[in-house]
Structure formats: structure tokens, C-alpha cells
MDAnalysis code that builds the backbone (N, CA, C; Angstrom):
import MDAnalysis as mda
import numpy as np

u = mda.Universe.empty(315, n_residues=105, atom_resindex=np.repeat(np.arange(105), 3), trajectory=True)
u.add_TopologyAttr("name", ["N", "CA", "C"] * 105)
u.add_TopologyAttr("resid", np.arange(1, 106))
u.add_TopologyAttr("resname", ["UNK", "UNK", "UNK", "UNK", "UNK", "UNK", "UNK", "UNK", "UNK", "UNK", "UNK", "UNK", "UNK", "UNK", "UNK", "UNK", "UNK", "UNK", "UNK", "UNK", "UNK", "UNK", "UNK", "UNK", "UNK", "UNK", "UNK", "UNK", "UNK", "UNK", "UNK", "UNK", "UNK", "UNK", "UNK", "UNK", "UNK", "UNK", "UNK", "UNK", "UNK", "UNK", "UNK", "UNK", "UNK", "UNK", "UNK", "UNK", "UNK", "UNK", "UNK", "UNK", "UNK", "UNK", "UNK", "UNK", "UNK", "UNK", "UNK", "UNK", "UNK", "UNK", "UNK", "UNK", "UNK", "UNK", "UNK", "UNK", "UNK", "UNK", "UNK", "UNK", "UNK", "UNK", "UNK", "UNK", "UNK", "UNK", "UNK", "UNK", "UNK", "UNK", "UNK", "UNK", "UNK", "UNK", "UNK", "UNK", "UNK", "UNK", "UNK", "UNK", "UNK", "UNK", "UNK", "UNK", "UNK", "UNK", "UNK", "UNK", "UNK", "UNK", "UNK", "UNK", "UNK"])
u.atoms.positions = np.array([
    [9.988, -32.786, -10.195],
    [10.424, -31.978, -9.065],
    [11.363, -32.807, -8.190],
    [11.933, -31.728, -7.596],
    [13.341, -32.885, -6.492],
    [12.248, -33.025, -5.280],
    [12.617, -34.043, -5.086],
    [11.820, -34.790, -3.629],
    [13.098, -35.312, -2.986],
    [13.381, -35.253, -1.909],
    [14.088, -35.686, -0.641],
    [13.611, -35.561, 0.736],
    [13.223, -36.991, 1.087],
    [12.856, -36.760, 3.017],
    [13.845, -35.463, 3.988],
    [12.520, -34.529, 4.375],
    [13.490, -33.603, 5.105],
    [13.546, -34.224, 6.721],
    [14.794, -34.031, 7.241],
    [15.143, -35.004, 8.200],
    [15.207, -33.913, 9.630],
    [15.296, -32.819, 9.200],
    [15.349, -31.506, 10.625],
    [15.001, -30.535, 10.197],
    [14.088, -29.821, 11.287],
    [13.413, -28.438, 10.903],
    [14.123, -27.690, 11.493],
    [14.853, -26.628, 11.162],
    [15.321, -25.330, 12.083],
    [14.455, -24.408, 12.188],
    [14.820, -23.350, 13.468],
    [14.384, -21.983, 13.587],
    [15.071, -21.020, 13.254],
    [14.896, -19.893, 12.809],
    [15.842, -18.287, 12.169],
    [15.660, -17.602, 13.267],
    [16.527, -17.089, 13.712],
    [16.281, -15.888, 14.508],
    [15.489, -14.785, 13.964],
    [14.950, -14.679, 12.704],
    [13.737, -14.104, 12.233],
    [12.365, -14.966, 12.318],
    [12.149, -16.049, 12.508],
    [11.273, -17.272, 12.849],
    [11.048, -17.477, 11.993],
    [11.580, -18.231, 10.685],
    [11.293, -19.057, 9.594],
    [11.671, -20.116, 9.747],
    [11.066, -21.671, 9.263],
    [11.325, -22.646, 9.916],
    [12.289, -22.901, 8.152],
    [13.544, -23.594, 8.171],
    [14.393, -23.809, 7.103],
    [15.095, -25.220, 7.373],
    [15.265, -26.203, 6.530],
    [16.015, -27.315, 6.510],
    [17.386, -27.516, 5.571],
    [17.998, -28.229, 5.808],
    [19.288, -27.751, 5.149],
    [19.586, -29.458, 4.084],
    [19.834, -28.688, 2.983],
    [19.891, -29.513, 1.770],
    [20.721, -28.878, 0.719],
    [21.832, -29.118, 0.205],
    [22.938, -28.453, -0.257],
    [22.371, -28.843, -2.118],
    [22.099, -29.915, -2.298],
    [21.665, -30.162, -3.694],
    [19.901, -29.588, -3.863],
    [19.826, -29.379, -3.448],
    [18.201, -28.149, -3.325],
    [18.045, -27.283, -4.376],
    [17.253, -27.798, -5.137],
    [17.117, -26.231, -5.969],
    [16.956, -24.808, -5.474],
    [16.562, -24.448, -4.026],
    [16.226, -23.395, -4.026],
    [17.347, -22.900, -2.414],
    [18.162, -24.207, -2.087],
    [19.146, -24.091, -1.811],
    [20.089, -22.357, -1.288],
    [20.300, -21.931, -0.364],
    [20.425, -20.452, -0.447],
    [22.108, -20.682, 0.051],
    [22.709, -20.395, -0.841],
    [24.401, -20.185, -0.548],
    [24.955, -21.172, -0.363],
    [26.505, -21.306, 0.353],
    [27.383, -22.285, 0.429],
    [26.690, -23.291, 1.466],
    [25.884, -22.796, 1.957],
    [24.935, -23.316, 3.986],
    [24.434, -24.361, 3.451],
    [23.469, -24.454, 1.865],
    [22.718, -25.177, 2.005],
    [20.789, -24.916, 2.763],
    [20.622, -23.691, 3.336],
    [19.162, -23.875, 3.835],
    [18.367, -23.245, 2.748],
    [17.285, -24.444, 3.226],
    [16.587, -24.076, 2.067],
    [14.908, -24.076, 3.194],
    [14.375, -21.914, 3.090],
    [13.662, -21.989, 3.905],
    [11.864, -22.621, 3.511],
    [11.393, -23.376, 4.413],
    [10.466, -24.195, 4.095],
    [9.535, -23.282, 3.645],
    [9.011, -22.646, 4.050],
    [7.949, -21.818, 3.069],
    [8.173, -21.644, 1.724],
    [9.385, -21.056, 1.194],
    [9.596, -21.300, -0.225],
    [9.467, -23.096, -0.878],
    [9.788, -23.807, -0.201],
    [10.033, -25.727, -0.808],
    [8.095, -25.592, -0.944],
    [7.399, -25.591, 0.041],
    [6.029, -25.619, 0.054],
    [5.236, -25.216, -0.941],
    [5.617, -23.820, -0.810],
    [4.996, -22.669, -2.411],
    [5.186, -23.385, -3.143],
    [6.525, -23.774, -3.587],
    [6.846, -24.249, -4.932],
    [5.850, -25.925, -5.343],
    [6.128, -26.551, -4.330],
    [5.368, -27.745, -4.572],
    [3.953, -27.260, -5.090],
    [3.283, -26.721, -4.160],
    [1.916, -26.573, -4.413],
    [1.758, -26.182, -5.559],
    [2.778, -24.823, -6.362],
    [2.636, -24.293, -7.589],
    [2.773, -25.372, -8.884],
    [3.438, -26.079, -8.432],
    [3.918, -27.259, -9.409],
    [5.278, -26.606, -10.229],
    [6.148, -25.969, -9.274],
    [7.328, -25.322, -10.308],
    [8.669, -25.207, -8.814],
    [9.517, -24.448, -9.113],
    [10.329, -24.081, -8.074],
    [10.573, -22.567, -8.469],
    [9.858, -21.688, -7.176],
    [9.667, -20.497, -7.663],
    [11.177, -19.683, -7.713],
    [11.679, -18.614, -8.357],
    [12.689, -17.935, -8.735],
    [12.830, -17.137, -7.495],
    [14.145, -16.889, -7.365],
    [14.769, -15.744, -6.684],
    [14.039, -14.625, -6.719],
    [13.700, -14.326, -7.581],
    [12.417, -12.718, -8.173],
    [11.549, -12.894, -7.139],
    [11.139, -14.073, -6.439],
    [9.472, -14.346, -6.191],
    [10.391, -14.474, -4.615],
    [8.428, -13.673, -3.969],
    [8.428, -13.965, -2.074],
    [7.165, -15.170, -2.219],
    [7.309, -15.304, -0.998],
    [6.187, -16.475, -0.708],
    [5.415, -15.269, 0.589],
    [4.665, -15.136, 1.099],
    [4.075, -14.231, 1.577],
    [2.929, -15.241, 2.787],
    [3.446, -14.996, 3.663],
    [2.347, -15.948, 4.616],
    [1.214, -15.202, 5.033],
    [0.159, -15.365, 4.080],
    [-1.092, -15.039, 4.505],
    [-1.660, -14.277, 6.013],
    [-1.293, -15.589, 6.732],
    [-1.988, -15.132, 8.024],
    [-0.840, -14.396, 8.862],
    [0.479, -13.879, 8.246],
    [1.673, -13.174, 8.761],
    [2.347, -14.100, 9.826],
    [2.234, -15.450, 10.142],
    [2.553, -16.389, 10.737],
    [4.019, -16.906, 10.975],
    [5.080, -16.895, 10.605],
    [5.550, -17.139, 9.822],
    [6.083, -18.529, 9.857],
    [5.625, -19.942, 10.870],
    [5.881, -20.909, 10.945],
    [3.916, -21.497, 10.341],
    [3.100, -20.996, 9.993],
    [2.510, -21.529, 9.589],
    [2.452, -21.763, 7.519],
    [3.303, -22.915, 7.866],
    [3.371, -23.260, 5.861],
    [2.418, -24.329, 5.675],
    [1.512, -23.966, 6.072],
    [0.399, -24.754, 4.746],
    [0.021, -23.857, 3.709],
    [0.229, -25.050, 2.508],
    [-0.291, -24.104, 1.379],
    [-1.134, -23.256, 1.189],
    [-2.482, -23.633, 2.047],
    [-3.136, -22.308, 1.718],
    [-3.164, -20.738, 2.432],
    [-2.060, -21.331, 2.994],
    [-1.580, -19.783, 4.066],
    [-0.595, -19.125, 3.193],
    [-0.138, -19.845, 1.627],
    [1.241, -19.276, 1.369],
    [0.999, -18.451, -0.027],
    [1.211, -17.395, -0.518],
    [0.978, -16.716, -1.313],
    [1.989, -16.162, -1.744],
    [2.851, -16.582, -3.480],
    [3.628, -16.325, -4.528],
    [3.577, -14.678, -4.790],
    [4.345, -14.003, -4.164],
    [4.246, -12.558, -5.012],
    [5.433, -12.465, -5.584],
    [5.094, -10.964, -6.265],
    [6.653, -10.199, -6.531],
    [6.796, -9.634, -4.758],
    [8.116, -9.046, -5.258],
    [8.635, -8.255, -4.113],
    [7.626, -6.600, -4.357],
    [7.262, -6.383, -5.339],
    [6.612, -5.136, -5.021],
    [5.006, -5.306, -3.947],
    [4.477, -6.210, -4.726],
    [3.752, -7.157, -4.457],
    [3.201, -7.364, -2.828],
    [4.936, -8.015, -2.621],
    [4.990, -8.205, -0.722],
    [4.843, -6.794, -0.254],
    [5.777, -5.928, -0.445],
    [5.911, -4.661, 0.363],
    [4.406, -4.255, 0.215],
    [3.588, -4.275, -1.062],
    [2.063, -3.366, -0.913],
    [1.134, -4.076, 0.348],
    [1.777, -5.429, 0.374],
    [0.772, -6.616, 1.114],
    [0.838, -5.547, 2.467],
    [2.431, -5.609, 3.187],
    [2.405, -5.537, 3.803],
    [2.220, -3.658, 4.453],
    [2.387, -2.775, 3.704],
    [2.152, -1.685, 4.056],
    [0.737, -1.538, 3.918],
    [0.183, -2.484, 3.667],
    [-1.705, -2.568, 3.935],
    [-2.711, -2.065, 2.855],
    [-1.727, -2.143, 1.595],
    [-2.141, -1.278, 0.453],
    [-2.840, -2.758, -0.398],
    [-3.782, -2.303, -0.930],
    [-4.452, -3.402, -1.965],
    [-3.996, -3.049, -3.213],
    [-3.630, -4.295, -4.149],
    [-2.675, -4.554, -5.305],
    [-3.329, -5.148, -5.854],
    [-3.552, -5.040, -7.595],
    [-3.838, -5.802, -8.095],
    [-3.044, -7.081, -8.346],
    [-3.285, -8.668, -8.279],
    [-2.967, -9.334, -8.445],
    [-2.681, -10.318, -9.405],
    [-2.085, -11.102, -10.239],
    [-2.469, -12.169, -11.424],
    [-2.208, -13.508, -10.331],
    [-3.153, -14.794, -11.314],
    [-3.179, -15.560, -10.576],
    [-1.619, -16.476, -11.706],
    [-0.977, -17.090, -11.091],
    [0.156, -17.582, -11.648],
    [-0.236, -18.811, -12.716],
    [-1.494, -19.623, -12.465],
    [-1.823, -20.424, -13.001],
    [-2.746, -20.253, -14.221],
    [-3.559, -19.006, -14.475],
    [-4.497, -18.672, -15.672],
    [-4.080, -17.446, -16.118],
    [-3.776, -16.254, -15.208],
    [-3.210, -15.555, -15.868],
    [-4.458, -14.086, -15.378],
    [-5.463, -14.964, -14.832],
    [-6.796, -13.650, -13.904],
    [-6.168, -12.638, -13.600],
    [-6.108, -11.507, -13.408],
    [-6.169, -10.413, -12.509],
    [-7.352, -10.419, -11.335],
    [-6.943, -10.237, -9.917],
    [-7.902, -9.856, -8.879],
    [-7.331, -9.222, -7.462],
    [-7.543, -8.809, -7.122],
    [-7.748, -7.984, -5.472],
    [-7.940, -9.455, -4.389],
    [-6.584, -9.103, -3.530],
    [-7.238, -10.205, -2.540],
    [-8.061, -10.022, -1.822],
    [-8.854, -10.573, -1.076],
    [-9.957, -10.814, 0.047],
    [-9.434, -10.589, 1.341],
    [-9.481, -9.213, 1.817],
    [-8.510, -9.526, 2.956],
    [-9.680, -10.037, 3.974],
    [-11.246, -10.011, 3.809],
    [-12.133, -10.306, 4.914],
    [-11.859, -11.750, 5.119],
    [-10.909, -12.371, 4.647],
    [-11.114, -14.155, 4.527],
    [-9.763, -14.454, 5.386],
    [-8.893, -13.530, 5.276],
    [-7.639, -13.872, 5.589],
    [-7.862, -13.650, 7.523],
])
């Protein structure tokens, strides 16, 4: 995986915290930002997740990126999260199907 010391955190006027790194794999356009919730997901997953994939902040936070606040969906995925609909899920690493827990979240 690419590792580089990130040296400044920005804010989005949507409140995502993003650092700017032009050789970044996940890198977004000519800018260079690459927003930290996606760099996080990916580490934790052990991959660098695709354009296809949201990262989904658990607790709807959206400056809280600890891994276990951060959750890999599809985009259909996100929208069910968030219109409050329960989805079946696979886990990315075995391949399970399950329903999240929303009593935990």
C-alpha cells in the first residue's frame, strides 16, 4: 500500500476532512484531494477501495474516521443506509451476508 506522512487536514464545505496528495491512489482529479475517510477505509480493508465503493460513516459524523465508524458500501447500499431502510449486507472479507445492527450504532 502507498504510505506518505499526511502533512494538512482540510475542511469541505460539506464537512469532510481531505488532504491533498497528487500521486494518491485514490487521489480525486487534477486538485489532488484525497478525502480521508476513503485513505482510512481502505487501509483498514487492506486494499484501496474503487470509485464504485462509498465509505459510509456509521455514526453519520462526518469528521469522525476511525475505522470502526467507517463502513465500505455500494452506492445502492449508502442510499438504503441512509433512507433508513435495512439491506442485506456481504462482509468484504469472507463473503457472509448480514443485516446491520443498527441498536449498536
Amino acid at each position: 500500500m502507498y504510505y506518505k506522512e499526511i502533512e494538512k487536514v482540510n475542511l469541505t464545505d460539506s464537512g469532510y476532512l481531505y488532504f491533498i496528495d497528487k500521486g494518491h491512489p485514490l487521489a480525486v482529479g487534477n486538485s489532488g484531494k484525497v478525502y480521508l475517510h476513503r485513505h482510512i477505509a481502505s487501509i483498514a480493508a487492506g486494499r484501496w477501495i474503487t470509485s464504485e465503493e462509498h465509505v459510509h460513516h456509521i455514526d453519520e459524523c462526518k469528521v469522525n474516521n476511525d475505522p470502526s465508524n467507517l463502513q465500505i458500501v455500494t452506492p445502492t447500499e449508502h442510499t438504503f443506509i441512509h433512507k433508513g431502510q435495512v439491506l442485506d449486507l456481504s462482509c468484504l472479507m469472507c463473503g457472509t451476508t448480514f443485516k446491520p445492527d443498527k441498536s449498536s450504532s
